[in-house]
N, C-alpha and C positions, 0 to 999 in steps of 0.2 A: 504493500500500500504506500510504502515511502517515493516510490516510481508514478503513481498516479500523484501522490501531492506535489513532488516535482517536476510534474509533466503541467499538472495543473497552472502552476506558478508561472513556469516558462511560458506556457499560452498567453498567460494574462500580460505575463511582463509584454510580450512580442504585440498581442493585440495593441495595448497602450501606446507602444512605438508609432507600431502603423497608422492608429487612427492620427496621431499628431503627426507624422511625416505626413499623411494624407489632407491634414487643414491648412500645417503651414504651403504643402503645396499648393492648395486650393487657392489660400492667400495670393498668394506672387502669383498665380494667373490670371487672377483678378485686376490684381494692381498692373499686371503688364498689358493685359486688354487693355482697359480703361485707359494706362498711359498712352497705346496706341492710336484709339480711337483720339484722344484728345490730341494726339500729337499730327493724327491724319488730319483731321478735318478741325480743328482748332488754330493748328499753325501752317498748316499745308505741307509738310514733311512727312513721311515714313520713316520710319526709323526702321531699317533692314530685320534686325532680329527680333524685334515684336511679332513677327509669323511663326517660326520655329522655333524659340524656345516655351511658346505656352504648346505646341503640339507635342514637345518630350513630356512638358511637364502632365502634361495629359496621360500621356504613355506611362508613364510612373506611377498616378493615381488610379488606373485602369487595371494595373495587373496588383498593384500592394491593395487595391480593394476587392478587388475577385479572391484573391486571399483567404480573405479576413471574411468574406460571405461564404465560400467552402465552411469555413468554422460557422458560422452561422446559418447554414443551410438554406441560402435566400437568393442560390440561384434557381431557373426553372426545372421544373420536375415534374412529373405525370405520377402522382402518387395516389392515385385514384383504386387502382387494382391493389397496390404495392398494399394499402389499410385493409386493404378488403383478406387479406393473407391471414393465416392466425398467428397470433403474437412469434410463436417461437418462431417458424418461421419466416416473418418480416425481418426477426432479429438477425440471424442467419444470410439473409438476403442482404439488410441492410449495413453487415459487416464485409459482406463480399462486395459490393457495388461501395462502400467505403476506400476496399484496398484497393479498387480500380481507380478510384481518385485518387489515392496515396499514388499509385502507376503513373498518371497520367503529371503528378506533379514530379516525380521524377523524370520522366522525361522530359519538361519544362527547363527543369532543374539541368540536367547535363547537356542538352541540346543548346539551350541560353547559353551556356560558359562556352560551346565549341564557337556556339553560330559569335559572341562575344570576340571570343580570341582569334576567329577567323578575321573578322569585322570591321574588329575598334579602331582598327586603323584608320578605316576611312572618315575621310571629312562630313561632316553635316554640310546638309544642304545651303543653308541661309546663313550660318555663322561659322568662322574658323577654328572648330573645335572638332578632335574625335568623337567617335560615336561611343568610346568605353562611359559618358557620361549617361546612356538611356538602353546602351544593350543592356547592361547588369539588372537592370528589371524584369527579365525573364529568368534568371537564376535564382533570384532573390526570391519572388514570386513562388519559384517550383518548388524551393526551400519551404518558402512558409506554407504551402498547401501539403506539402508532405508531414511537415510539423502537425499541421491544425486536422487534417484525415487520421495520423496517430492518435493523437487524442479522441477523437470521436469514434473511432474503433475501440480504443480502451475503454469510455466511456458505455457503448454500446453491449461490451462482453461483460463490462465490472458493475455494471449498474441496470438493473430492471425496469428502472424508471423511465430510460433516456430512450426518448422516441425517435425511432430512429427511419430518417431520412420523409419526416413528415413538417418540416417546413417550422419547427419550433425549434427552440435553441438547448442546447445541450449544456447545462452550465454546472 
């Protein structure tokens, strides 16, 4: 049980992380629209990287929140039949179609660091910078969803309660 209270912790900590990396991003693309638009049609300039740097920062908040919704089970899902199952085996079902998520974030996960290290060399489009600044979102990302499908497999085997893969949160 000392492995689920520190699986537990971990989550939380990492949850925490994400949702504040994901506002202060939210933040700065705010402020960068808005400086753009103002800078567009305010003063009549564009400023070149008011285009592509809110589209990384996008790309950042897209995959660190698909994350974070894997742990919260608030992507779409056809769970109609999957209730209709009886308990044990939904549970059963819903630990297997878990590890295919824990799957599918692993290969996020080692695919991100190749297609990364193949990559980062190259320049961005609109500003002179590599791309090692918005590929590492897909590793990061496989990371966290393999993290947050551990837990909810543990969750799902350790606990009677935890409903699994019916669109509430497993806490």
């Amino acid at each position: 049980m000392k492995f689920v209270y520190l699986l537990n912790r971990l989550v939380e900590g990492l949850v925490a992380v994400v949702r504040w990396a994901c506002i202060a991003l939210a933040v700065a693309l705010f402020v960068i629209v808005v400086a753009a638009v103002v800078s567009r049609y305010g003063f009549g300039r564009a400023v070149s990287w008011t285009e592509g740097v809110p589209r990384y920062l996008l790309i950042w908040i897209s995959f660190l929140a698909a994350a974070v919704c894997v742990l919260r089970r608030e992507h779409v899902g056809f769970d109609v039949l999957f209730n209709a199952l009886p308990p044990r085996l939904r549970r059963v079902l819903g630990v297997f179609l878990t590890a295919v998520i824990f799957g599918f974030g692993w290969i996020v996960f080692r695919y991100g660091i190749a297609f990364t290290a193949d990559f980062g060399d190259d320049l961005m489009e609109t500003i002179p910078f590599t791309n090692y600044w918005y590929y590492p979102a897909m590793p990061v990302s496989g990371f966290l969803i393999m993290v947050f499908a551990l837990k909810l497999m543990v969750d799902e085997i350790t606990r009677p309660d935890a409903d699994s893969l019916t669109g509430t949160i497993v806490d």
